[in-house]
VEXDREN-2710 file (C-alpha; in Angstrom, 1 decimal):
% VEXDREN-2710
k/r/px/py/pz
1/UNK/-9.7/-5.9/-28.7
2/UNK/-8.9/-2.6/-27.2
3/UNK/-6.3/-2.3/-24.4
4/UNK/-7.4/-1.8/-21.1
5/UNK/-5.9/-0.5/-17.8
6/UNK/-5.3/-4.1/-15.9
7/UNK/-6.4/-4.1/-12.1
8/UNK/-7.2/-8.2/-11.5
9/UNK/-4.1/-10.7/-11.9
10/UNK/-0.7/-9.9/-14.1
11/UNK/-1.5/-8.2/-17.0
12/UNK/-1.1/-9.4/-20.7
13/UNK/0.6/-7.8/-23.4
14/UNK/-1.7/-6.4/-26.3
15/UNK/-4.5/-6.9/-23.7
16/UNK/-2.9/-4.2/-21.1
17/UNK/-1.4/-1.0/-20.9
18/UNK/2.1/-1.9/-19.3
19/UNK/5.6/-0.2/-18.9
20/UNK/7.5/-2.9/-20.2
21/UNK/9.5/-5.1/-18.1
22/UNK/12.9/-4.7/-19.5
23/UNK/12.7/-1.0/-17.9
24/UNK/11.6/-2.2/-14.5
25/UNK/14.1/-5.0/-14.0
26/UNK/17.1/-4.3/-16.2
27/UNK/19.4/-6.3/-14.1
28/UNK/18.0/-10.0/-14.2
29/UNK/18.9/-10.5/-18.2
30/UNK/22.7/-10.2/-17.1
31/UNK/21.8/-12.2/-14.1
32/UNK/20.5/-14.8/-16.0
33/UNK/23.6/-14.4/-18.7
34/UNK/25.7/-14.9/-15.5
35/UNK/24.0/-18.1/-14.4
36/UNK/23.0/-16.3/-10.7
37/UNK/20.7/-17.1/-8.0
38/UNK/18.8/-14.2/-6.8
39/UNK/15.7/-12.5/-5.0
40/UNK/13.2/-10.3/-6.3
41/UNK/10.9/-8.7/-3.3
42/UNK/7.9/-6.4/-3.9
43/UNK/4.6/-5.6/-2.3
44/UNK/1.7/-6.9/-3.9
45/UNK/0.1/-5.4/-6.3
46/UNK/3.1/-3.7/-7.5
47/UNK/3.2/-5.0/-11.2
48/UNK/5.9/-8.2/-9.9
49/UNK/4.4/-11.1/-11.9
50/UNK/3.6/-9.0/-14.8
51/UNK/7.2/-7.8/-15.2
52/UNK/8.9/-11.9/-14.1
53/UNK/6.1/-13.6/-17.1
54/UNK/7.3/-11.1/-19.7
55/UNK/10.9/-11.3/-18.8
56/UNK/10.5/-15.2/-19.1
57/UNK/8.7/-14.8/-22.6
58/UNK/11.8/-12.6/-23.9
59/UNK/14.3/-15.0/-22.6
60/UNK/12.7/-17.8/-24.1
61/UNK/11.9/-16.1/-27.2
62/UNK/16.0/-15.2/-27.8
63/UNK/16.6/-18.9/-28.3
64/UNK/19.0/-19.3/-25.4
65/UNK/16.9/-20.1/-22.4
66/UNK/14.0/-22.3/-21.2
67/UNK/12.6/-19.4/-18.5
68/UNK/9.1/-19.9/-17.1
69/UNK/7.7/-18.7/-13.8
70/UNK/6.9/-21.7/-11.6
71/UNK/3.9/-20.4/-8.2
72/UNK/5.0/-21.8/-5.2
73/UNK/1.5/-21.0/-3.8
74/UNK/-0.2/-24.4/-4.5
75/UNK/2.5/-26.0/-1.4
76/UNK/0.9/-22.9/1.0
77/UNK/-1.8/-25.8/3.0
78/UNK/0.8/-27.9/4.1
79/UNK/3.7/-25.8/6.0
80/UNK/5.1/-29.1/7.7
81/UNK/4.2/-31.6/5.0
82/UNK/7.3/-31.2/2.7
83/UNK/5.7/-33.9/0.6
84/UNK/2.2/-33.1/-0.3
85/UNK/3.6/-29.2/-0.5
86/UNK/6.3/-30.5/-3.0
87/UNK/3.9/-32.7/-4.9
88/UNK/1.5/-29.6/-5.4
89/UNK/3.4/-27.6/-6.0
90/UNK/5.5/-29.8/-9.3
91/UNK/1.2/-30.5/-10.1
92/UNK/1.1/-26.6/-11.3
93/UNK/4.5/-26.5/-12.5
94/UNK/3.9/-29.2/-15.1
95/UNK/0.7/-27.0/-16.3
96/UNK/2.4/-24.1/-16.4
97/UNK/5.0/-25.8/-18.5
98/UNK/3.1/-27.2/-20.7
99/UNK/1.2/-23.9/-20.9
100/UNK/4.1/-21.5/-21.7
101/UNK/7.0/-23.5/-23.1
102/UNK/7.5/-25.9/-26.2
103/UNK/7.1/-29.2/-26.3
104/UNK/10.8/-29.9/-26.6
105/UNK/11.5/-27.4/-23.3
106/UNK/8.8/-29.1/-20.7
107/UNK/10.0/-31.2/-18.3
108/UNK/10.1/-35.2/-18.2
109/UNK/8.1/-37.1/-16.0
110/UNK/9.4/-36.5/-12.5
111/UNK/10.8/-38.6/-10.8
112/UNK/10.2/-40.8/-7.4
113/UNK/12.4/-39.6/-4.6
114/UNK/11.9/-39.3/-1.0
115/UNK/10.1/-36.2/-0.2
116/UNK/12.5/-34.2/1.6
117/UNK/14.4/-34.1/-1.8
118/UNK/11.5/-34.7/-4.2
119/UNK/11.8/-30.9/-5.1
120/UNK/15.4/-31.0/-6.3
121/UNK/15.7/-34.5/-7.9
122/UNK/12.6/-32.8/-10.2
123/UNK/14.7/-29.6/-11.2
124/UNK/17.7/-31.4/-11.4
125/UNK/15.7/-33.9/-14.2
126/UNK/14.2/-31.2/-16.1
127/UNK/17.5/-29.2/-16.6
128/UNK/19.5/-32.4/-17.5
129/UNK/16.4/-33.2/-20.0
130/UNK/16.1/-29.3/-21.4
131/UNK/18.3/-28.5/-24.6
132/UNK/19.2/-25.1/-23.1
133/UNK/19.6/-23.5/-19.8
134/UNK/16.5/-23.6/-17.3
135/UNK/16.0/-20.7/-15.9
136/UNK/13.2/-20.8/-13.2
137/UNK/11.3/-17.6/-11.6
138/UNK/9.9/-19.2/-8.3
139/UNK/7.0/-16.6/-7.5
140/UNK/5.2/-16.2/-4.2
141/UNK/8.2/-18.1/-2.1
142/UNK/6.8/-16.5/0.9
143/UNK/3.8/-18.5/0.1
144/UNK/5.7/-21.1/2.1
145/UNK/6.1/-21.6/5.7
146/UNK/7.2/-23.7/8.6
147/UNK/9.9/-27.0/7.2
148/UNK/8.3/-26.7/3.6
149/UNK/9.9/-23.3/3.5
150/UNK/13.3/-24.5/4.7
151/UNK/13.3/-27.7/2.8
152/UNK/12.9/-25.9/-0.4
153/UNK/15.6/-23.0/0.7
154/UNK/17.8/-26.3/1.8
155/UNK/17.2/-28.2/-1.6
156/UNK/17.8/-24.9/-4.5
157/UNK/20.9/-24.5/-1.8
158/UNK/22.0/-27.9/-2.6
159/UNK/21.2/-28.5/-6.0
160/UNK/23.1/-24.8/-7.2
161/UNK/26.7/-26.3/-7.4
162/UNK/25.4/-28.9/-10.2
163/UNK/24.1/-25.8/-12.6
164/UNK/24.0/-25.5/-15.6
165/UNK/23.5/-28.8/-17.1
166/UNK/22.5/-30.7/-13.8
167/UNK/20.2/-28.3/-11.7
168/UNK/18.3/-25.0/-13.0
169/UNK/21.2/-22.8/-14.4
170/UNK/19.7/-19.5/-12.7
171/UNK/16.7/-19.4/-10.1
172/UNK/15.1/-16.0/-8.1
173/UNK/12.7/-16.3/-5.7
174/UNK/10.2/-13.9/-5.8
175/UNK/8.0/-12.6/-3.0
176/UNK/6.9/-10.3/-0.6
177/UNK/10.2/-9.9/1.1
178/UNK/13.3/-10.3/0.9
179/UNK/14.8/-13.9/1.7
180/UNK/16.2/-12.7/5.2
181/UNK/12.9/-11.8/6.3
182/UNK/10.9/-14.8/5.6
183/UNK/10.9/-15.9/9.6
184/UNK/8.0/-13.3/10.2
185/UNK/6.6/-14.5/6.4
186/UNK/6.1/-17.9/8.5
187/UNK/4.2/-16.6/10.9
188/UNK/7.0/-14.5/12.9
189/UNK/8.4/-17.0/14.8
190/UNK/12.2/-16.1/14.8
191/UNK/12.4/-19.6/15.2
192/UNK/11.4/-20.9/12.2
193/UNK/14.1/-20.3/10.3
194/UNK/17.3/-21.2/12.0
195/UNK/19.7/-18.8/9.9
196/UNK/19.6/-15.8/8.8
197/UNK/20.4/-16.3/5.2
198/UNK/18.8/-19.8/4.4
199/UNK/19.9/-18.4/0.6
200/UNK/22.7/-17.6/1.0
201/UNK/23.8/-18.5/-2.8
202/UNK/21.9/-15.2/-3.8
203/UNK/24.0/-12.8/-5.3
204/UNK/21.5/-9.4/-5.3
205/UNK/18.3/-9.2/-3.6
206/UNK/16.3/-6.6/-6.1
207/UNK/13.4/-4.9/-5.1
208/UNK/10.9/-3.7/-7.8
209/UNK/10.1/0.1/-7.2
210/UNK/6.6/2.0/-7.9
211/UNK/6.3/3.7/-10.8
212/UNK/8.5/6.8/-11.5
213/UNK/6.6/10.0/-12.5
214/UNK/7.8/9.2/-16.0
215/UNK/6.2/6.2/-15.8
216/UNK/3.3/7.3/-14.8
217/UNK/2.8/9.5/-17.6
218/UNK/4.2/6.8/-20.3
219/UNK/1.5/4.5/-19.0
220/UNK/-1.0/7.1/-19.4
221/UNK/0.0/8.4/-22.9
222/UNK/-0.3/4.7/-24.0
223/UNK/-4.1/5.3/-23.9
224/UNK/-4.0/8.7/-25.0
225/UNK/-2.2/7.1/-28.4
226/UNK/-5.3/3.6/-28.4
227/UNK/-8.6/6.3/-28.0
228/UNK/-6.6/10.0/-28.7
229/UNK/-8.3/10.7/-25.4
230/UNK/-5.8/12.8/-23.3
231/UNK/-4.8/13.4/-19.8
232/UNK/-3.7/16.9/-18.5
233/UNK/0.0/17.5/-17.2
234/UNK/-2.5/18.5/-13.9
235/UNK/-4.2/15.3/-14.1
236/UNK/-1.2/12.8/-14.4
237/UNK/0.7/15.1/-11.6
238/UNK/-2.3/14.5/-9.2
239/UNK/-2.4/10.8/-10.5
240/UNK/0.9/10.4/-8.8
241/UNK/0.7/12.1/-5.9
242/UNK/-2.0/10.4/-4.5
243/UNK/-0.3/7.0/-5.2
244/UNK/3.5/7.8/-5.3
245/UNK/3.3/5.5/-8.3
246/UNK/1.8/2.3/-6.8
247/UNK/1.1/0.8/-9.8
248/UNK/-2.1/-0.8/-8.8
249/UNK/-3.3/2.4/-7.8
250/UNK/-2.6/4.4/-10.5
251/UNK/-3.7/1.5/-13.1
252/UNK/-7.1/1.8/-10.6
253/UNK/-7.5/5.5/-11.0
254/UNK/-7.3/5.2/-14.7
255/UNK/-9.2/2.5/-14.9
256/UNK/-11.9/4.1/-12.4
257/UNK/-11.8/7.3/-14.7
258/UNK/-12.1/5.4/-18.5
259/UNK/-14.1/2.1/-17.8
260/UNK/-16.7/3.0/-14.7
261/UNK/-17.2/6.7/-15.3
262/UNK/-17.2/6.6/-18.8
263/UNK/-15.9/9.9/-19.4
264/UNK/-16.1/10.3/-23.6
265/UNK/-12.7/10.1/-25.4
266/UNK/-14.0/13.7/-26.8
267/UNK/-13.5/14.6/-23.2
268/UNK/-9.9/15.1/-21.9
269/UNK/-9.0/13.8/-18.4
270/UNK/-8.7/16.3/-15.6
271/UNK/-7.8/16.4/-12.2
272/UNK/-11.3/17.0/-10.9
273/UNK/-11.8/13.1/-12.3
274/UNK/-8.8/11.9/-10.5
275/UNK/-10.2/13.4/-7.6
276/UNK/-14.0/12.0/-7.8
277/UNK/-12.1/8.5/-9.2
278/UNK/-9.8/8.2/-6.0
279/UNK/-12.7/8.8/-3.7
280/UNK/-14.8/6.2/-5.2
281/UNK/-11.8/3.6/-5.1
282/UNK/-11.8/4.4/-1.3
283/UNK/-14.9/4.2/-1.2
284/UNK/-15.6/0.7/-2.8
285/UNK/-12.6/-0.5/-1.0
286/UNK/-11.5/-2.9/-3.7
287/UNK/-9.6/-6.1/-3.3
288/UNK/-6.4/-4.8/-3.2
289/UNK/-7.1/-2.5/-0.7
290/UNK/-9.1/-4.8/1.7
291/UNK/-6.1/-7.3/1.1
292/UNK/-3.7/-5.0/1.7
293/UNK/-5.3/-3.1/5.3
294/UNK/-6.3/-6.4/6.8
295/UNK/-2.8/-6.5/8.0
296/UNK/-3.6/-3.7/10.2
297/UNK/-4.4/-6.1/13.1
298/UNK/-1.1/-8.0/12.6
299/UNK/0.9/-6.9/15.6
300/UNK/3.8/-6.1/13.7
301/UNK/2.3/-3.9/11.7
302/UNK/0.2/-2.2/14.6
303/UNK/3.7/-1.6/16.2
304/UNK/4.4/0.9/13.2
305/UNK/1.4/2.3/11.7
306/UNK/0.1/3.3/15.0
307/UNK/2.5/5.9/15.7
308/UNK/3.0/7.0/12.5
309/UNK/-0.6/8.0/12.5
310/UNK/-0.5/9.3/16.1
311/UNK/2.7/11.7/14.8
312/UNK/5.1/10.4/17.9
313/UNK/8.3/11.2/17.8
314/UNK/9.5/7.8/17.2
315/UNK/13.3/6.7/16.4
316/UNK/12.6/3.5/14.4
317/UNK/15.6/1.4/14.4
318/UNK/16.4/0.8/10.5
319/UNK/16.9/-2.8/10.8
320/UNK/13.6/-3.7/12.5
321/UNK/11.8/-7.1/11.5
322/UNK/8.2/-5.1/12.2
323/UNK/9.6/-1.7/9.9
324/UNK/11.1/-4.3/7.0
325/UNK/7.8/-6.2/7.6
326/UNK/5.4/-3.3/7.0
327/UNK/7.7/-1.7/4.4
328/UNK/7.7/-4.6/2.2
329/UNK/3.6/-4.7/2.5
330/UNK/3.8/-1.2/1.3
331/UNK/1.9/0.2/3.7
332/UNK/4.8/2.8/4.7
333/UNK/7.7/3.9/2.9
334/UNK/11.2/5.7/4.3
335/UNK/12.1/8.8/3.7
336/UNK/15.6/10.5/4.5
337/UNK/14.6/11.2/8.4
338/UNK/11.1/9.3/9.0
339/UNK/8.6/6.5/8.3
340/UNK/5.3/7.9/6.8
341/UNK/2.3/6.5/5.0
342/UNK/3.2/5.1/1.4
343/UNK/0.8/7.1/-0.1
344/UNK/-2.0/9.7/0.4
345/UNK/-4.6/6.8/-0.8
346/UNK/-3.5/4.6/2.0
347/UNK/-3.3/7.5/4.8
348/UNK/-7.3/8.1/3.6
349/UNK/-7.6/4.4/3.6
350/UNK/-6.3/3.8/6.6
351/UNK/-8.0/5.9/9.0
352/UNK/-11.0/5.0/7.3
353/UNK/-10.7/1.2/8.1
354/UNK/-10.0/1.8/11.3
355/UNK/-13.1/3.7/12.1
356/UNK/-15.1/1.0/10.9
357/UNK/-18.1/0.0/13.2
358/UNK/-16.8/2.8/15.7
359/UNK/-20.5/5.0/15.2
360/UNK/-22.7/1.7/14.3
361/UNK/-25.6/1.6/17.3
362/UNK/-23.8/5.0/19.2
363/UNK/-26.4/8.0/19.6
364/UNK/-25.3/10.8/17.7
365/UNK/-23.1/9.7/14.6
366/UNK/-23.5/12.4/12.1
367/UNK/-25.6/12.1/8.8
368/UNK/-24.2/13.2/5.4
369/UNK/-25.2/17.0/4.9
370/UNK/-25.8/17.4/9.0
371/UNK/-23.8/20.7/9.1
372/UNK/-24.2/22.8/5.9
373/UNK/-25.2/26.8/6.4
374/UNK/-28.3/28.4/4.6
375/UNK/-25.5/29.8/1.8
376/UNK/-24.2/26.3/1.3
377/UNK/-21.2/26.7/3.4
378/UNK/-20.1/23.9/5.3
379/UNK/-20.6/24.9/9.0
380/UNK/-17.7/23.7/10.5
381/UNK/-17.4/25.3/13.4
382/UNK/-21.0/24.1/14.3
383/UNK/-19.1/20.6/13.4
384/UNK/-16.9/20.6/15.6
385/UNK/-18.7/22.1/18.6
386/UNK/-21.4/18.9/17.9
387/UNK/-18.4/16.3/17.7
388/UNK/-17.0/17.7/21.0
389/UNK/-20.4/16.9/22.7
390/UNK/-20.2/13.5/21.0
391/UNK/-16.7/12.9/22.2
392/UNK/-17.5/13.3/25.7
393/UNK/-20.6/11.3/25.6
394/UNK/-18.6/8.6/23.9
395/UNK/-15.1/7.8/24.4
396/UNK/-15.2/5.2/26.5
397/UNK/-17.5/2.8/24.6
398/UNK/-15.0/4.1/21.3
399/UNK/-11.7/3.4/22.6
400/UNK/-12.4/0.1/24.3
401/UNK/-13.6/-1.4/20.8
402/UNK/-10.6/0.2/19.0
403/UNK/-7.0/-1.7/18.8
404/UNK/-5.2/1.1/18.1
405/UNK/-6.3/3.1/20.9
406/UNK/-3.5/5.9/20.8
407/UNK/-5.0/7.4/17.7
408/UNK/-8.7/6.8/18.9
409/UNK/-9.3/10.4/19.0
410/UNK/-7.5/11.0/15.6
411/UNK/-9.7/8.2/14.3
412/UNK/-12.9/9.2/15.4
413/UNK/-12.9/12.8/14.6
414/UNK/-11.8/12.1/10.7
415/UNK/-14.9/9.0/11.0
416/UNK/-17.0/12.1/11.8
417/UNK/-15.7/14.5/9.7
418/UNK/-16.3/11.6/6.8
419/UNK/-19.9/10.3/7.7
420/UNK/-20.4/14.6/7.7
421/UNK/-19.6/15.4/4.5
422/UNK/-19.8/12.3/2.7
423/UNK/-20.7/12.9/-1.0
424/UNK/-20.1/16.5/-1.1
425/UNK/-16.3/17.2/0.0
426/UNK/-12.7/15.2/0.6
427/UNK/-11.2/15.2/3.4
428/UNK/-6.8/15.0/3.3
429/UNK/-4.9/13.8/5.5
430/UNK/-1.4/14.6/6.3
431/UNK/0.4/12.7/9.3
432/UNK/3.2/14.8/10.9
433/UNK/5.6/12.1/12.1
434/UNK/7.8/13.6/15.2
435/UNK/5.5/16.7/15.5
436/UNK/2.4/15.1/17.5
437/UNK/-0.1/15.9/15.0
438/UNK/-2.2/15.0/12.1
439/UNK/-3.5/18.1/9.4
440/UNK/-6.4/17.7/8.0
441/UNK/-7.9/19.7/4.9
442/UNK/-11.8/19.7/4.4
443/UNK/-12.5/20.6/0.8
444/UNK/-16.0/21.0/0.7
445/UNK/-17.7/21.8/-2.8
446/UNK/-21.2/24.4/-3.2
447/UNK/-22.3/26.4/-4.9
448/UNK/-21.3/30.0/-4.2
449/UNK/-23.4/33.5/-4.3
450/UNK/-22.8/33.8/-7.9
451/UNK/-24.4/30.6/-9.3
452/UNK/-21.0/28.7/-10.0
453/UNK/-19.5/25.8/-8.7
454/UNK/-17.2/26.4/-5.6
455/UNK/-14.8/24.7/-3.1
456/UNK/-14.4/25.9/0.4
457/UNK/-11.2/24.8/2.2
458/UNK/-10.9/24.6/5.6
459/UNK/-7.6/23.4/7.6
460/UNK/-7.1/21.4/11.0
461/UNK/-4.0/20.5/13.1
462/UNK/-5.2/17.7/15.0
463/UNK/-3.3/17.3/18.4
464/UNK/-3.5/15.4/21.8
465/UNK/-2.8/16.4/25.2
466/UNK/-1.0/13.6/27.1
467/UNK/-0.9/13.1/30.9
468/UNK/2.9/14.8/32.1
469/UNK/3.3/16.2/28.0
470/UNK/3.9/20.4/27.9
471/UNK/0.9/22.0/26.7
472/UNK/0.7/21.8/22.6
473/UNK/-0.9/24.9/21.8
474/UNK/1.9/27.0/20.7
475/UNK/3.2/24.5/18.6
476/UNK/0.4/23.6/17.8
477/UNK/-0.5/27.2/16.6
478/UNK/2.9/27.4/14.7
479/UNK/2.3/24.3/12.8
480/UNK/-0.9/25.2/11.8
481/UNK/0.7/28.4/11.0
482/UNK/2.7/27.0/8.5
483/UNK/0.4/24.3/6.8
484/UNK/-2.1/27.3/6.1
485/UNK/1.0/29.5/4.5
486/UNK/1.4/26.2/2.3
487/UNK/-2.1/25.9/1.3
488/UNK/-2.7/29.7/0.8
489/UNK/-5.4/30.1/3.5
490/UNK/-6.0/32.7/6.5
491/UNK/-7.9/30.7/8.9
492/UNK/-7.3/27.2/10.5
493/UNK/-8.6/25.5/13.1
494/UNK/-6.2/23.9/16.0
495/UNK/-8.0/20.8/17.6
496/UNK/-6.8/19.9/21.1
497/UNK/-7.6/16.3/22.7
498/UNK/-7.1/16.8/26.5
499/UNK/-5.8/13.1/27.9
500/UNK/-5.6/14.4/31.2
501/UNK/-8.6/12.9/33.0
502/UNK/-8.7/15.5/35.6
503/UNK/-8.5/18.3/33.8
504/UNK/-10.4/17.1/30.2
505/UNK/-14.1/18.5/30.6
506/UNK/-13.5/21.2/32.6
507/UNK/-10.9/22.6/30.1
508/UNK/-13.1/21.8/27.3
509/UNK/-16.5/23.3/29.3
510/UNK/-15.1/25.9/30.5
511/UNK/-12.7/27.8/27.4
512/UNK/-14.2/26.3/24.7
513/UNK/-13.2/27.7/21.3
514/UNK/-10.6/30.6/21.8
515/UNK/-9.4/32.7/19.0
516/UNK/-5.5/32.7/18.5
517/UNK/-3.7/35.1/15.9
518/UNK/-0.3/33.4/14.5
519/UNK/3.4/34.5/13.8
520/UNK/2.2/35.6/10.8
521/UNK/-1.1/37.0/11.1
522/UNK/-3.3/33.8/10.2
523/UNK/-6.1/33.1/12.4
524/UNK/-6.2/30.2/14.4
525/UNK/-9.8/29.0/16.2
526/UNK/-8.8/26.9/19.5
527/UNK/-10.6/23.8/20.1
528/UNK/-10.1/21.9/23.0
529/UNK/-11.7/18.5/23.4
END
């Protein structure tokens, strides 16, 4: 059977293309050699089970070890019934044994104890009863909450001192996020976990990264070897860019490109088809990416995202439980000096969830193709002079259904701009953390006087106004100023939301669009809002 890019559960060697685990996690054979405890944290979706079942199968296979990856996601229903948690979740254990390990390796028939130590008197059987160390990958810890979640940490915490040959002889937890952080995992109740290290046996916490560039391009040349097919040095650059090397993004893409567009092996793989295969992922809003943005509403999330997208100037304090939180869902990432979107998938994502239901039953939400000139041309001027009308007529009814009301305006305008030219351009979005601003590039394909296929691109700086704030236009007009001397452009478009209620319609009535030239020449069409 031919291999296949894997975007639904772990995926299988000679099934799936996959950047083997020994290159992911080199750390956790020495670990294991070392008889440690430790924690492996990664967002979902990131390749973590994949990478912990074939380290287990090459640990086993060496003839040294008894490794197997135990879910702890069958004890999730009961959070305060250590019991029937513990019960369900040795249930799967013994199937997954019996599934993945020898006969000689499984584990004996547990045995009775009282429930709050059920868990360890099991372990501490099957590693007495194993012929070789028992090395236990406990994935989707965070599974667990409330006293399940402490009676576990408490009983692996106990049972370490009697390793090898009378409790597991190395253990990681695997989740989410990393052990300290598990209080919000419980529902972010500080309280729910009384210390903060309820591990604290662990000797390394190890997070599993994206995919390196390298990687990228190994993964891709894997399919390129099956089918001969190839993928540009363009193609594979764009690939991760748009994902920064999530891997279930850029196994999606692929996938996207090989399996639902069918694009012939004769034909080689371009970045025009990353571009059409990235929109349709959006789009279609797969699992993953409904999983992953209905955190949105969680309020610890909301606390970061929101002014991330709003471009605040925003000191976030490095040991936050809401930045660790929203970091480890990988919805944002750190950089040197800031907190931005993880990706440029997500920021599209993102902005697009949120302006779900904002134009259902309103009077004047645009239509695909509303605004295009007799030439072709997307007439965005005439967009934007339309949306300011809608704006006005709207705002209140918008921002009292949306929950992140300080980017309401931000939200609305790029819902527009979608619904606008929806099947016929992309719209990129760029969100400039500590500058007050969001840019914007409209690429809008037609077809141009000569007959052939062309793309018009057209930039905005996207700014607000606030009660008591200095007037952005100059900065604005220099920051737009420098994103078109990036892009190559001449023209730009500054957009200006005025938040002052006293001065908002009669600024936008009354000046309208004014033409402003920049430091450097560029022309820069004001539009205040």
């Amino acid at each position: 059977m031919a291999r296949t890019f894997g975007t639904a559960g772990p995926c299988v060697p000679g099934k799936h293309f996959m950047i083997p685990a020994s290159a992911r996690l080199p750390e956790v054979p020495d670990l294991v050699a070392r008889e440690n405890y430790f924690v492996l944290h990664a967002p979902r979706q990131t390749g973590k089970t994949t990478a912990l079942q074939a380290l287990a199968t090459d640990l086993t296979a060496s003839g040294r070890y008894a490794a197997v990856v135990l879910s702890m996601e069958a004890g999730r229903p009961w959070p305060d019934d250590i019991g029937a948690a513990t019960r369900a979740i040795l249930g799967r254990a013994r199937r997954t044994a019996r599934t993945n390990l020898p006969a000689e390796l499984r584990p004996p028939p547990w045995p009775d104890s009282w429930d709050e130590a059920l868990l360890s008197e099991a372990f501490a059987a099957w590693a007495e009863a194993c012929p070789k160390p028992l090395v236990l990958f406990l994935d989707e810890i965070d599974a667990l909450s409330g006293q399940t979640l402490l009676s576990v940490l408490g009983q692996l915490r106990d049972g370490y001192r009697d390793r090898p040959s009378g409790f597991p002889s190395s253990i990681a937890l695997c989740g989410l996020r990393d052990v300290r952080d598990y209080k919000i995992a419980s529902g972010g109740d500080s309280t729910r976990l009384t210390s903060p290290s309820p591990f604290n046996i662990k000797v390394i916490s190890l997070r599993l990264n994206d995919f390196t560039l390298n990687e990228v391009r190994a993964l891709y040349q894997q399919h390129t070897a099956d089918t001969g097919q190839n993928f540009t040095l363009q193609a594979v650059e764009y690939a991760y860019a748009l994902t920064m090397g999530q891997p279930w993004l850029v196994n999606a893409l692929a996938h996207e490109i090989v399996d639902r567009m069918k694009i012939p092996t004769t034909t080689t793989i371009t970045a025009d088809h990353v571009d059409e295969a990235e929109e349709r992922l959006i789009v279609a809003r797969e699992t993953h990416l409904d999983s992953l943005l209905d955190r949105l509403r969680d309020p610890h999330v909301q606390r970061i995202i929101e002014p991330v997208l709003a471009g605040t100037e925003v000191r976030f304090d490095p040991f936050s439980d809401d930045l660790a939180y929203t970091t480890d869902l990988g919805l944002v990432r750190r950089t040197a000096s800031t907190v931005e979107i993880a990706n440029p998938i997500y920021r599209n994502v993102i902005t697009r969830v949120l302006a779900d239901g904002l134009f259902d039953g309103v009077a004047g939400a645009p239509q695909p193709r509303s605004f295009v000139l007799a030439d072709g041309r997307l007439d965005l001027p005439g967009l934007l002079e339309r949306f300011t009308e809608f704006w006005h007529r709207t705002e209140d009814v918008l921002a009292a259904d949306e929950p992140y009301r300080e980017v309401t305006p931000h939200v609305t305008l790029l819902g527009y701009l979608d619904r606008a030219i929806n099947g016929s351009g992309f719209v990129d979005r760029e969100y400039g953390v500590g500058r007050g601003a969001m840019d914007l590039l409209i690429r809008w394909s037609h077809t141009g006087p000569d007959g052939r296929a062309t793309v018009q691109r057209e930039a905005l700086e996207v700014k607000t106004h606030r009660p008591g704030d200095a007037d952005p236009t100059q900065a604005g007009i220099r920051q737009l100023d420098g994103y078109l001397l990036r892009l190559g452009l001449a023209t730009g478009h500054l957009v200006i939301f005025d938040q002052r209620p006293a001065e908002r319609k009669r600024v936008s009535t009354e000046l309208g669009t004014q033409i402003a030239i920049s430091p450097t020449g560029r022309t820069i069409a004001v539009v205040r809002i």
